[in-house]
C-alpha angles and dihedrals in degrees: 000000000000096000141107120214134183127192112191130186115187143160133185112209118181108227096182143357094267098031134054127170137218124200106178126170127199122200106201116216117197092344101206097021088273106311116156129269110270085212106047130107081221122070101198095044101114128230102278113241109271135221122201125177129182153163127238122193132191127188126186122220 
């Protein structure tokens, strides 16, 4: 398997007139297209598959 895939899921909700809010979460499939861990005692062990979830905030002056 020589492929990167991400999967996102994302939604914007306005919680006032002047500030809206973003959670988003990211699920990494194969990061690197499969190349081996730098830190493994095993050089052909892949990148494990990777989660990142966030918030993202905007205010209007």
């Amino acid at each position: 398997m020589d492929y990167e895939a991400v999967l996102e899921v994302t939604y914007q909700a306005a919680v006032t007139p002047w500030l809206s809010v973003q959670p988003f979460m990211q699920y990494i499939i194969h990061p690197g297209g499969n190349v081996p861990q730098p830190d493994s005692t095993a050089p052909t062990e892949p990148l494990r598959n990777a989660t990142v979830i966030g918030l993202r905030t905007s205010v209007v002056f």
